[in-house]
N, C-alpha and C positions, 0 to 999 in steps of 0.2 A: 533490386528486389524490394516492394512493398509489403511491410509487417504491420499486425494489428494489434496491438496489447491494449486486455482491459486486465482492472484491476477492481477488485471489490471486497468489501470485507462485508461477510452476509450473513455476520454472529449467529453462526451453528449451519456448516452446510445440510443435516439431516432436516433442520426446521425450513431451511431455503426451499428443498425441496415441494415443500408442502404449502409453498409461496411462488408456485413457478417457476423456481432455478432452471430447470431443462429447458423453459418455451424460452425463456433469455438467455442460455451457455448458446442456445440453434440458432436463433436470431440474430445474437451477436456477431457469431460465427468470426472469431477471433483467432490470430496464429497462437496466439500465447493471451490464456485467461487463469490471472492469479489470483488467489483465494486467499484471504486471510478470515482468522478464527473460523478455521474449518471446526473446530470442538470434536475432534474426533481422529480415529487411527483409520487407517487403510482397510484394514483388517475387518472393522466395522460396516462397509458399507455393504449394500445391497442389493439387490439387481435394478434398481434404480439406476443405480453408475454404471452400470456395464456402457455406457457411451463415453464414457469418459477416460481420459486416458492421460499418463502424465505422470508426476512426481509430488511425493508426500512429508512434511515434517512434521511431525505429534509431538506434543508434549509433553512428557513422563507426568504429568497430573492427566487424568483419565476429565475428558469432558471440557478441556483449558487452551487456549488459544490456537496453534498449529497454523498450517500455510500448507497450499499445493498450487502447483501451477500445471495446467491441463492443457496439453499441445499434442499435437500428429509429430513435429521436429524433433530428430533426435539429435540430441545436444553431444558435445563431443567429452564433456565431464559434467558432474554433477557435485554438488557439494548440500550440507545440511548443515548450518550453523556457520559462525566466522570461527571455525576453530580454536575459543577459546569456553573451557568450563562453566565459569561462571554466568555465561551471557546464554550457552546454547541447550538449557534445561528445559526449554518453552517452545520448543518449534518452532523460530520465530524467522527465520532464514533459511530462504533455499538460493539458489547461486544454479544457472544453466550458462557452462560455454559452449559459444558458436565460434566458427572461425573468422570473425568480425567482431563478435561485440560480446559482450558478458550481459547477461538477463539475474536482474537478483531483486526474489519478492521478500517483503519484509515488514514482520508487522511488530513496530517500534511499540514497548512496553508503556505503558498509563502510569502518568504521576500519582495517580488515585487521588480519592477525597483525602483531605484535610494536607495534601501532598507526601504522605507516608513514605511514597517509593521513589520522589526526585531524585533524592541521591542516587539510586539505583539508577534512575534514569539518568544520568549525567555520566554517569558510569558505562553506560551503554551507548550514547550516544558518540562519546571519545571511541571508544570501541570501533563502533559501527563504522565513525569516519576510517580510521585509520583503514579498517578492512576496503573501505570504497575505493580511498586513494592509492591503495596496492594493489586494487585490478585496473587501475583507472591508467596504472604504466605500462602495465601488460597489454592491454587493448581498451575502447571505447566502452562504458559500464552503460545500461540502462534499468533504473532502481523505480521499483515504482511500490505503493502499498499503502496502509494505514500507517503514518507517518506520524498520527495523534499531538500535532501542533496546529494551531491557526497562527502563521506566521506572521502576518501583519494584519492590521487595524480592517481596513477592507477585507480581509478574509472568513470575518466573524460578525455575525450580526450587532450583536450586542457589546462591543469592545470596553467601553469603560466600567459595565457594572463586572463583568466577566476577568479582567482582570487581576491576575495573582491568583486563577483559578485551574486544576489540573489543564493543563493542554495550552494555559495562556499566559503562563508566566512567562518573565522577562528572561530569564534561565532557558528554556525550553524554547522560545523562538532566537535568543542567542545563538544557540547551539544547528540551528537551520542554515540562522545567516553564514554562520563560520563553515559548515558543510558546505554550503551553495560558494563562497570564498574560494573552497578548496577547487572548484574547478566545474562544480555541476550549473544546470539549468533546472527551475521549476518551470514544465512546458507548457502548463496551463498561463502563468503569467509572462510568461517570453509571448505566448501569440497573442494574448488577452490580458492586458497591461492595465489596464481600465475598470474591467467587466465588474461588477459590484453585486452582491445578492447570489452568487455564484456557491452554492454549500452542497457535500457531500454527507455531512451529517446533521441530523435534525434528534433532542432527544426525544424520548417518552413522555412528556409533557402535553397534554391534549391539546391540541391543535399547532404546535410549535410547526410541525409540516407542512401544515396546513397553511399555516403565515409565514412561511418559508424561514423559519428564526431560528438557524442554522451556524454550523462551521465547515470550513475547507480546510480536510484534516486529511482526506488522501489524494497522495499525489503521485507522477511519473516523472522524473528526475533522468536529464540523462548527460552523459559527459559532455562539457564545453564544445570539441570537436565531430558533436553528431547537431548541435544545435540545427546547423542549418541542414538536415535531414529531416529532420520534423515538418511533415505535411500536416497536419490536424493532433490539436490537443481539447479531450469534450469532457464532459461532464453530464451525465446520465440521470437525471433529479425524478422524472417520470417512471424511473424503475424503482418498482417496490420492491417488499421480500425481505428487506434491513432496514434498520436506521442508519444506516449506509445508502448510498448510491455508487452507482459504478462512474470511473470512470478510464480514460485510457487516451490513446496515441495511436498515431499511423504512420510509421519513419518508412525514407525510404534508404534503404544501407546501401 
């Protein structure tokens, strides 16, 4: 069986909407399309969604990050959170098992400016591993999401001035390497080892998009032993609607 996962984080799916999200969720036409910073509850949407179908995590702040991953497959459990308090206030986790692989979108919290929330993030990132590595014995994990690090030098346009800046300190691409250690693959650089100018996010800077002067900050991650299952890992830079781009995977389980 051939699966299609995208992943995009498309800051505010009500604003996506009004950016084209539906001609791109049809297009795509993806077994599993995961969503980060939906900025909204279930509850909220509108008959715009009625195509959409799938699972929800909100944020207990009204209008604040959240995750949904929107699929026809029905998963044989479902989870919200890595089941600890401190980490799962934000919606930032959602967790789908199949009888092969564990599907878990995730969208890893922002150092912020002046790096206010690192510790928190470090705190989160230990977290998260441990949660990977304990589905990772139970069966094959596939993680994918706004992952908000550019791990290595190539992954960022501008490496030396950017440095020691949210998403590019030495701390927070540590913390990738030691993840990736623990037994995963990043699928974009397993098949494209090379590839250079490659970014999923561009800011709000005029013309920064425009000159492609970007990071690759979301990724699809998946267990060591699905590696060589991986037919295509892409990256989507022609789709607008975020300062995100989508990107995603084609395994065959």
């Amino acid at each position: 069986m051939e699966i299609k996962i995208v992943s995009w984080n498309v800051n505010g799916l009500r604003a996506a909407f009004g950016k084209g999200f539906a001609d791109v969720y049809k297009d795509l036409n993806a077994d599993f399309f995961c969503i980060q910073e939906t900025k909204m509850a279930p509850y909220q949407a509108d008959d715009r969604f009625s195509f959409l179908k799938g699972y929800w995590n909100a944020a207990e702040k009204k209008g604040y990050s959240g995750t949904a991953v929107f699929t026809a497959k029905e998963p044989q459990g479902i989870w919200l959170g890595i089941g600890e308090a401190d980490h799962d206030r934000e919606g930032r986790v959602i967790t789908l098992a199949f009888p092969d692989f564990y599907l878990v979108n995730t969208y890893t919290p922002n150092a912020q400016r002046g790096l206010e929330r690192l510790d928190y993030r470090m705190t989160w990132e230990d977290a998260m591993r441990a949660y990977l590595t304990a589905l990772d014995k139970e069966k094959p994990v596939i993680v994918c999401g706004d992952m908000n690090v550019a791990h290595q030098e190539m992954d960022i346009k501008n490496a030396k001035s950017n440095r020691g800046n949210a998403g590019f300190t030495d701390e927070e691409r540590h913390k990738m390497t030691v993840l990736l250690a623990s037994g995963f693959k990043d699928t974009f650089r397993m098949l494209h080892p090379d590839v250079r100018d490659a970014y999923t996010w561009w800011s709000y800077q005029p013309g920064a998009r425009e000159r492609n002067v970007g990071w690759r900050i979301d990724y699809v991650l998946v267990s060591d032993r699905l590696a060589q299952c991986v037919q295509d890992a892409f990256i989507l830079p022609d789709i607008c609607g975020s300062d995100h781009c989508p990107v995603g995977v084609t395994i065959k389980i």
